[in-house]
Structures are given as C-alpha cells and as structure tokens.
C-alpha positions in Angstrom: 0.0 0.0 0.0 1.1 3.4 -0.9 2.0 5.2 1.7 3.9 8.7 1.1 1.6 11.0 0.1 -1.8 9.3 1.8 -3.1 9.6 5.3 -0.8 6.4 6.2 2.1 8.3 6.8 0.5 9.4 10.0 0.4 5.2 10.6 3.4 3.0 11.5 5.0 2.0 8.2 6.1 -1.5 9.4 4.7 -2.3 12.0 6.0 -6.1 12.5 9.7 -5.9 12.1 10.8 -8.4 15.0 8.7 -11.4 13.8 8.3 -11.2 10.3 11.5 -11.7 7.9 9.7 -9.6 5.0 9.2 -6.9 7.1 12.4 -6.8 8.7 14.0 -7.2 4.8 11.9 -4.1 4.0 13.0 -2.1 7.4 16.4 -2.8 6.3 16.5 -1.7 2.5 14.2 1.1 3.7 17.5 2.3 6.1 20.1 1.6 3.9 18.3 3.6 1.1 20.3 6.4 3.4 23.4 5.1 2.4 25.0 5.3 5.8 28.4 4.3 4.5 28.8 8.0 2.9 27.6 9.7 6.3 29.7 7.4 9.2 32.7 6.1 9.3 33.6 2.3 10.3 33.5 3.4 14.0 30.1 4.7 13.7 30.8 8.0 14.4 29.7 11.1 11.7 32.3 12.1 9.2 34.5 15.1 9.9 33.6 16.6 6.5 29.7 16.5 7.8 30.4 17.5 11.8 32.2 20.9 10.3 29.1 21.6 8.3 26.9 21.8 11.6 26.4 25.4 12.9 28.8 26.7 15.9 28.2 29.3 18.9 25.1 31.2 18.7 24.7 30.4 15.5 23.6 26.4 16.7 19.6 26.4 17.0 19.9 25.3 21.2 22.4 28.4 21.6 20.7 30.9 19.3 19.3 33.3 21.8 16.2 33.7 19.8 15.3 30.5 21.3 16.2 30.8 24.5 14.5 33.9 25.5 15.6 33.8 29.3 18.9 35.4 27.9 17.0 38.2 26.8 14.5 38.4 29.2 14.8 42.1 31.5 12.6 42.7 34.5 9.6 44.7 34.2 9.1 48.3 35.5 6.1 47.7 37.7 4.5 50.6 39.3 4.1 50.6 43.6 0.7 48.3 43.4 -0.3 49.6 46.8 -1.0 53.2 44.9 -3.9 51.9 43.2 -5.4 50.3 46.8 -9.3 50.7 47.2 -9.7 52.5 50.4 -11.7 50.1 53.0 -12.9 51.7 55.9 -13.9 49.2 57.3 -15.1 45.4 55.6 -17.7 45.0 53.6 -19.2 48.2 53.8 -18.2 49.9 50.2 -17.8 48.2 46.7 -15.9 48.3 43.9 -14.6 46.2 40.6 -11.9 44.5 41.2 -11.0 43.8 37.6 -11.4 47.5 36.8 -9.0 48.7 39.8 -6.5 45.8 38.3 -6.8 47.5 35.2 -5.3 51.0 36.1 -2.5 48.6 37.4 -1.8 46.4 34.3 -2.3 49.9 32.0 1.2 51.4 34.1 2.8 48.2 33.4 2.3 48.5 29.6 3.2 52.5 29.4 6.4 51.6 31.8 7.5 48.5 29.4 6.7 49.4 25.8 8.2 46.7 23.4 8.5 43.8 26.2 4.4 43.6 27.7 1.6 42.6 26.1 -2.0 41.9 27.1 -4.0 39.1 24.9 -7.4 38.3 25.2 -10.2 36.3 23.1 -12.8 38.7 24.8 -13.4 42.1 24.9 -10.7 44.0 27.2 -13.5 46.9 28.1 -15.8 43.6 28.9 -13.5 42.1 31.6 -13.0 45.9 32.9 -9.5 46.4 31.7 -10.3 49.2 29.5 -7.6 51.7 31.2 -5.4 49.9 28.8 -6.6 51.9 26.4 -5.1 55.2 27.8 -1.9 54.4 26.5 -2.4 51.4 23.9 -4.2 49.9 21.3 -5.9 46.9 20.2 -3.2 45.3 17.1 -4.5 45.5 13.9 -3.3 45.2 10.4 -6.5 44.9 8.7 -8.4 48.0 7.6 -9.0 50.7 9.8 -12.7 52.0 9.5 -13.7 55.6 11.0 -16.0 53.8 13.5 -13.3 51.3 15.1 -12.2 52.7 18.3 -8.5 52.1 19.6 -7.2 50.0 16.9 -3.6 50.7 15.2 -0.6 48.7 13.7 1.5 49.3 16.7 -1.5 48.4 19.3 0.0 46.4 22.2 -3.7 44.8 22.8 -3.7 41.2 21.5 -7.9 40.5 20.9 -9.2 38.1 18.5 -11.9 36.0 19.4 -9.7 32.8 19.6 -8.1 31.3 22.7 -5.8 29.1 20.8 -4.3 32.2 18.7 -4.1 34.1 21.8 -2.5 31.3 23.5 0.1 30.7 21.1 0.7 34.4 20.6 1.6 34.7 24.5 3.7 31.9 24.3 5.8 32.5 21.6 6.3 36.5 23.4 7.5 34.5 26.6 9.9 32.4 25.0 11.3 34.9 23.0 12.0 36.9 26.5 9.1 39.1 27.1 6.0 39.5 29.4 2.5 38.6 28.9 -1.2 38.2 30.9 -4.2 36.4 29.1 -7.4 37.7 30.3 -10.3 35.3 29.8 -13.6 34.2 30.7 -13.3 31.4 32.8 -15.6 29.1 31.0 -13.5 29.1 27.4 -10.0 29.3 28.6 -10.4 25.0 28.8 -10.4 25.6 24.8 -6.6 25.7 25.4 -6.0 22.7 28.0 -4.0 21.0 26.1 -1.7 24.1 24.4 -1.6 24.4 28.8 -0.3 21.3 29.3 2.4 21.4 26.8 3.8 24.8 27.9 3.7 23.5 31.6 5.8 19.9 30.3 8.0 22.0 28.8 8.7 24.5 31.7 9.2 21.5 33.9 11.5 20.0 31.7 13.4 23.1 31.0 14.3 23.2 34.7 16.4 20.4 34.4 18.3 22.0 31.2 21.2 24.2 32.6 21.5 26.3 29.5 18.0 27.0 29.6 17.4 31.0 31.4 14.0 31.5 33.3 11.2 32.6 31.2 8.5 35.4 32.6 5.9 33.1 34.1 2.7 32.5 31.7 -0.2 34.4 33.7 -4.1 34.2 33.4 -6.3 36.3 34.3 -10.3 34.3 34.1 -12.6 36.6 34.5 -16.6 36.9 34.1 -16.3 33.5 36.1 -19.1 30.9 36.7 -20.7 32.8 39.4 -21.4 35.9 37.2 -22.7 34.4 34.2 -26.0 34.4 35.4 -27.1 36.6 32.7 -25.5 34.5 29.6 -26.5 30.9 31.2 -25.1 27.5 31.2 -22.7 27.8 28.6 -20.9 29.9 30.3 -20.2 28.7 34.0 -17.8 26.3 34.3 -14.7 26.6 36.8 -12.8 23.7 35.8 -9.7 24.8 34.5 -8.3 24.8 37.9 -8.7 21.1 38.4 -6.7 20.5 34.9 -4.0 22.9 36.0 -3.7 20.9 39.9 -2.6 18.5 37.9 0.7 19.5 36.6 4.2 19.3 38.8 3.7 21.8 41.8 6.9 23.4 40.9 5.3 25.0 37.8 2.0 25.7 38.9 0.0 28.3 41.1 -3.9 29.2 41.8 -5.0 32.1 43.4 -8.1 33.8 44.2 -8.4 36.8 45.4 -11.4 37.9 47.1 -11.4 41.2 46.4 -9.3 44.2 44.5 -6.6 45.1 47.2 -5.8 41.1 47.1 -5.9 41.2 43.2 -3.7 43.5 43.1 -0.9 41.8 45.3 -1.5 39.0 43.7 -1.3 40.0 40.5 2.0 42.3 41.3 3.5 38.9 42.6 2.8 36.9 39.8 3.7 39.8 36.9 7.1 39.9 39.1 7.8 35.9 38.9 9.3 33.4 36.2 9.1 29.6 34.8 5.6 29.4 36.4 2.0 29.3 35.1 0.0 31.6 37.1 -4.1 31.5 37.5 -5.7 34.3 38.9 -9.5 34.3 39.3 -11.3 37.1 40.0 -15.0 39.1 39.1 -15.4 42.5 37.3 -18.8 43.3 38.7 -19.5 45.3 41.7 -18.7 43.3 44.8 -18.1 44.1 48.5 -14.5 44.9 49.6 -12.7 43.3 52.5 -9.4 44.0 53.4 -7.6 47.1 53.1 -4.1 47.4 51.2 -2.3 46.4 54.5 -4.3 43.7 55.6 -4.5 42.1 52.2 -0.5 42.2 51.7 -0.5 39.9 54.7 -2.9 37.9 53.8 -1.2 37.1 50.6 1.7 36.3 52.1 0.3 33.8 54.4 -1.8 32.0 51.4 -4.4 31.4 54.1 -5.7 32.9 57.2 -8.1 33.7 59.5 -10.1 36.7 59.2 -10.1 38.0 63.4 -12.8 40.5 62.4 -15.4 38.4 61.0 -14.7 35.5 63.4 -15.8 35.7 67.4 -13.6 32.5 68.4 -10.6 34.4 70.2 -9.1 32.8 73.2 -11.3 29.7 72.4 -11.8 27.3 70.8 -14.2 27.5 67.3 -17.4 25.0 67.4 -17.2 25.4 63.7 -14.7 26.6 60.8 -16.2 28.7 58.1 -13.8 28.7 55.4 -14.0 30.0 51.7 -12.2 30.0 48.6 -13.1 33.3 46.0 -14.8 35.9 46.2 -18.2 34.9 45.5 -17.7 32.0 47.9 -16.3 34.2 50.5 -19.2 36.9 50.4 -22.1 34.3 50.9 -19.3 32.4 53.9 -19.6 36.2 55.4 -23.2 36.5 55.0 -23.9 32.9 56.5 -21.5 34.1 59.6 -23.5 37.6 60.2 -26.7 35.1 60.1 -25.9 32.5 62.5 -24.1 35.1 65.2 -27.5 36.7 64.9 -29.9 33.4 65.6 -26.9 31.9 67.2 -24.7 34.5 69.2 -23.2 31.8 71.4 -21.6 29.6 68.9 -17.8 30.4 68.6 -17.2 30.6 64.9 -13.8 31.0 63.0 -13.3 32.6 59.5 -10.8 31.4 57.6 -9.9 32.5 53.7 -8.1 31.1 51.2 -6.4 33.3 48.5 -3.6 30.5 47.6 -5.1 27.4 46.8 -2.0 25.9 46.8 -1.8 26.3 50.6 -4.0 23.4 51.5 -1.8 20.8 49.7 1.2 19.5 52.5 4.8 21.3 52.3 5.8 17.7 50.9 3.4 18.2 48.0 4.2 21.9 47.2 6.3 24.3 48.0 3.5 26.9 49.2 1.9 24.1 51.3 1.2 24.9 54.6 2.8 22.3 57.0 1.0 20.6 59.0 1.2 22.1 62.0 0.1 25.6 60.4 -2.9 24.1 59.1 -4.4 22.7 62.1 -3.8 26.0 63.9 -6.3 27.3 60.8 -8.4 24.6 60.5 -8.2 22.6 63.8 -7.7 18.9 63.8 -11.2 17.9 64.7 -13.7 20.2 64.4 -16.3 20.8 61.9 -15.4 22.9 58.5 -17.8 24.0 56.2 -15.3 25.2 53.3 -17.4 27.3 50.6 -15.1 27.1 47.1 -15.4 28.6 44.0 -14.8 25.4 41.8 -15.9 21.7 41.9 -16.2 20.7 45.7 -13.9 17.3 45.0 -10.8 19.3 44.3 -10.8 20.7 48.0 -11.2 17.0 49.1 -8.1 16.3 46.8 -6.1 18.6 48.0 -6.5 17.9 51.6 -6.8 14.3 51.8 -3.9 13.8 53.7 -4.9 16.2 56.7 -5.8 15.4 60.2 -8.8 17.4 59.9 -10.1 16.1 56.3 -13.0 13.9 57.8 -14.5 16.7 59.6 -14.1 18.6 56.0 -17.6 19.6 54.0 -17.0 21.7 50.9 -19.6 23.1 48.9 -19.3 24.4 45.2 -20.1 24.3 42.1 -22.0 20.9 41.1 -23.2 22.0 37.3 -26.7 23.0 38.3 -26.4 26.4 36.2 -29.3 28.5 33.5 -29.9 31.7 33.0 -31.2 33.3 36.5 -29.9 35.9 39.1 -26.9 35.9 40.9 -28.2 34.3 44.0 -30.0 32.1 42.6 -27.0 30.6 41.0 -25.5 30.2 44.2 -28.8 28.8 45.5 -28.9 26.3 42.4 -25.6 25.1 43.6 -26.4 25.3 47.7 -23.2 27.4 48.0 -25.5 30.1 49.1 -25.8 31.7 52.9 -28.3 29.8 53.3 -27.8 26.1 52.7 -24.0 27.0 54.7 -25.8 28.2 57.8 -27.9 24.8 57.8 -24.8 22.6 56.9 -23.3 23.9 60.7 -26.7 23.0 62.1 -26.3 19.9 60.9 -22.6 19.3 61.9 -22.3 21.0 65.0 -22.9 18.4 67.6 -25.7 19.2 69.9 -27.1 22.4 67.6 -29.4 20.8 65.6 -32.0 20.3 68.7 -31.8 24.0 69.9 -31.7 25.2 66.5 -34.5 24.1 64.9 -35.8 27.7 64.5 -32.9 28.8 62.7 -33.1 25.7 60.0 -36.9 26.7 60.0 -36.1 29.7 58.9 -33.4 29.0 56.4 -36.0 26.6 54.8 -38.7 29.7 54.4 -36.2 32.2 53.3 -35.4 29.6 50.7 -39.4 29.1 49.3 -39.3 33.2 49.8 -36.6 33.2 47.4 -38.0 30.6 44.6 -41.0 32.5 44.8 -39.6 36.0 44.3 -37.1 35.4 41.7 -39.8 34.0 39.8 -42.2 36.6 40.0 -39.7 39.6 39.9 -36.6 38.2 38.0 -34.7 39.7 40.5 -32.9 38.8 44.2 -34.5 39.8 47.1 -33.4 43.2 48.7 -32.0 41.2 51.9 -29.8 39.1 49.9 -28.8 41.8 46.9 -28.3 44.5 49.8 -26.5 42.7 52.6 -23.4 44.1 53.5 -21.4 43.3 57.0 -22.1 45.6 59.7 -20.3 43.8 62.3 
C-alpha cells in the first residue's frame, strides 16, 4: 500500500519488524536507502567533513538566543501596586470592581514597558474591565482601519481576537522569546486551550532540568466573568474547571489564586507579573462586589496563602465550634453573610473565618512548595472540628487537596456541582447550595448538639429559601435582603 503522500504516513510503516523476515527485509532496505556508509565512518561515528558543516556558537539552534529567550528576558518596571489600593474603611461596607482597579494597574505596566508587555485576550478587554489599557495602547491591527473602530492601530500592544488558541500561542511564543504577557479570559473558554496548557507547563518543567535554559517570565491568566457571574448568559458559560486541569501538573510549575477582592488582586497579580518559569491562575470578578481588606491587611494575607479573618470570626481565646472557610470571592461573600446570620440566631456559637487566596496552601509542604505544613494548618483549620469550606470550583478538588490532613473527615465543601441556567446571581448560588443559606444549615447539621436547639434557625433557612423561589420568579430579581446585605459587624 502506498503510503507517502496518503493519510498512512500518520500510521506505522512497518509495524511487525521483529517477527516477520519480510518486514524486517523491507526495514532494512528502507534504512540503507540512506546510504550510511557516505555519512559514518567504520567506527560509527559522523564524518569530519559532515560535523564541520553543523552550525557553531550562537549560530547552533539550542544556543541561538532567539530560542532561549531567558537570555533576553529584563525585569519589568512595575508601578508601587499599593497606589492603586481601594480604600476600605472598614469590611464589607463599600464596593468596587476588582477587575477595573486591576486595570489601572496592568495599564502602568504597559506604558512603563513598551516593546517587552503585552495583554492578549479572546474577549473584549472593556468587557473584563480592563479598558484603562486603552489610555496608553491599542488593540493590534493590520487589517483596515474604519472611522468607526475605536482604539485600533498597527503598533497596538492589545492582542484581541476572538480565539483562545491564537491568543495562547501568541503569549507563548512572546515569553519564549524573552518578554511579558497576561491572558485575560472568561473562565468558562479558557479550557479551549488545556492542552496548548499542558504542553507549555511539560516544557517548563522539563526546561528546569536544562542548565542552559534562562527563566522565562511566568505565563499568567487572568479568568474573568467567572461561573458565578454568568448568570445573565447561562449555562454555557459557567464552568470553573480549569483549575482542576492545572492541579494536575508538577507543583513546581504551577499556582492558583483567588483573590477575594481588589486590594488582594492587586498583590496577587503584582506577585505573579514579578515571577518566572511558572503558570499563574488568577480568578477574580469585574462586577461590583463588596470589599474586604484594606491594602495592609491584604498584603498579609497574601503572604500567608491562608488565614483567619479575626474580624469576621468571634472565636478568640477559644476554641471554634465550627470553621467557616472560603475560597473566592463569590464563595467568601455568601461564607460572610452565613457568619453575620448564624451570630445573629446563634450569638453563642464560637465561629472562625478562615480565607483562602492561595489554593495551593492546602496541599502539604511535601506536596508543594507553598503548602502549609501541618502544623500551620491545624492551627487554621483545627484537627477535629467541623469545616464548612465554601469554594469557588468543583467541591472534590478541595477533598483532593486535603486528603492527607488530620482534619479532612470533619471537611464539607460546597461548590459548584453543574446545576447552572440563566437566572440571578443568588440564585445561581442557590442552584448550587453554596448560598448563605444552605452554609448556615450545613453547621446545624454538623455542629454536635445544635441541631436540637436550633431548629428555629433551619426553619427559617428553609422559608427564606421558598421566599426566594418564589420572588425570583415573579420579579426576576434577588430579594433586597440578599442583593443589599453588607457586614455591619
């Protein structure tokens, strides 16, 4: 059968070499049709004439510092984060957009680093709030420029094109030829490049072990419009499972973070912008959303990964009957809004807050290099009491990461279990029972001894719950109490 020029070249030519003399005969005529005996000599080795002929120095394709862009690579200029801090008074009174504050950010990085920064994006960069860009870039374009287009030019430094495998491979080919990059994405299509993901995390774990090979600038996302806020474009749209594909590459390469609000954005993002040979996920909203930490408080909470918030939690000096702990923003405000609801109906439970920004942090120090150890976790967590953890993805990955913890059998975690539509924001969490509600009958039901002397309170989660079906679907909208809370503790 013919097989250059068909689809059989893709096939295994001869496939049965070891048994079959015929095959082996063909193998053999097939290699010497080469003629080796012009290219080695007797001792097997390549003939001078041919070894001169190969390119020295920089001129050889490993050496040629085209292709190994870490030789080129100069730090960026980046801009004092903490100047673009959303003032918080106090938590949870005042809101803003995170992804818009981040914007101002990234926009000084670009003026500060013309010729070495880009931003890429399948989505609209006004869309994901990062439209400060625009004071000092374009989008790239070569095509036609119409009257009506608005920041488009030649020289643009603003990579859009609705394709996440262009934009992928455009950010990867910037970073490898010794430049700077973020991808901004909604979270639901960024999976369209899990595999172009995988192979640029293989290859920077395999570049580690190359001596010649220079760091890179780390390959940073930035998901956006994220399952919890695509209430208004539906189904489609919600899904947080990128992070499970990126868990599973070598902990040296990888890191997760989500920020729960803009001051932690911004350290985060500042840290990751900063770093090299890593991939970076940061997930965070655009819309309006309650703020939590100021800039001072937020630096150290970065730092730590994890930690307990002292002002939410009323467990001081005690110890907690229950651990409330959350993972992203969403996750964190309804974690807040259960807490203000059960030291209402319940002021004599001892509850303790504790946030996770740097997912990373649950897994052991043995497992990754920002694992807490073991010790440090149980001072969070405790080793045996009830945690109701409230995370932004698929619940399982919590379990996954934890597994090996003292504390992992008291461990509940609620997320996102693909019950999603078009609906209202609540509602979504609701759909999901990641909601205020459903948490503040999960520690009924796993406190020992609460369940009989608070029955009241799981009455009344179960009525605000028929209050809510039956509001959203006459009004289309949430219910003041839930869309106006805010944390006046």
């Amino acid at each position: 059968m013919q097989i250059e020029n068909t689809f059989r070249a893709h096939q295994i030519p001869i496939a049965n070499a070891r048994e079959n003399r015929e095959h082996l005969e063909l193998l053999e005529g097939w290699m010497r049709s080469y003629q080796p005996e012009t290219l080695f000599d007797p001792h097997g080795r390549l003939r001078d004439e041919l070894r001169a002929a190969a390119p020295s120095g920089t001129r050889r394709m490993s050496a040629n510092p085209h292709a190994n862009g870490g030789e080129l690579l100069e730090d960026l200029m980046i801009p004092d984060f903490t100047r673009y801090a959303v003032p918080v008074d106090a938590p949870g009174r005042s809101t803003a957009e995170s992804t818009r504050v981040f914007g101002s950010f990234v926009r000084d990085v670009m003026q500060a680093n013309a010729g070495r920064f880009r931003l890429f994006g399948p989505d609209e960069t006004e869309s994901n709030r990062l439209g400060a860009v625009f004071e000092v870039t374009d989008r790239a374009s070569t095509a036609e420029i119409y009257a009506s287009d608005e920041h488009l030019s030649p020289d643009g430094r603003v990579m859009e094109v609705l394709s996440e495998h262009l934009c992928q491979g455009w950010l990867e080919g910037y970073l490898l030829s010794g430049r700077h990059g973020l991808f901004s994405c909604y979270e639901a299509f960024i999976h369209i490049v899990d595999s172009m993901f995988n192979q640029h995390a293989k290859w920077l774990k395999v570049a580690r072990d190359i001596a010649w090979r220079r760091p890179i600038a780390s390959l940073n996302y930035l998901l956006t419009s994220h399952v919890w806020r695509q209430d208004h474009n539906g189904f489609s749209h919600q899904d947080p499972g990128f992070i499970d594909n990126v868990v599973n590459k070598k902990a040296d390469v990888v890191r997760v973070y989500l920020p729960p609000d803009a001051n932690t954005l911004l350290s985060v993002g500042d840290h990751c912008l900063r770093s090299k040979n890593y991939v970076n996920v940061i997930i965070a909203g655009k819309q309006p959303e309650l703020q939590w930490l100021d800039m001072e408080a937020a630096i150290r909470h970065c730092s730590q990964g994890a930690s307990i918030w002292r002002w939410a939690s009323n467990d001081e000096g005690t110890t907690p009957d229950v651990v409330m702990a959350c993972a992203g923003d969403v996750p964190t405000l309804e974690t807040l809004a259960a807490v203000d609801l059960l030291r209402e109906k319940i002021p004599d439970l001892k509850i303790r807050v504790v946030n996770v920004v740097d997912l990373m942090a649950l897994q052991p120090q043995s497992e990754h290099p920002h694992g807490l150890s073991d010790a440090d976790f149980d001072a969070l967590f405790t080793a045996d009491r009830p945690i109701i953890f409230a995370f932004h993805g698929y619940p399982w990955l919590i379990h996954r990461l934890t597994y090996r913890r003292h504390g992992h059998d008291n461990l509940h975690v609620r997320g996102y279990k693909e019950e999603g539509t078009t609906t209202t924001p609540f509602d979504m969490a609701v759909r999901n029972e990641i909601d205020r509600l459903h948490l503040t009958a999960d520690v009924i039901d796993r406190v020992p001894g609460l369940i009989e002397r608070a029955a009241h309170v799981k009455q009344y989660v179960h009525d605000k719950l028929v209050d809510h079906k039956r509001y959203i679907g006459e009004y289309g909208d949430d219910m003041p109490e839930f869309k106006q809370w805010r944390w006046n503790r």
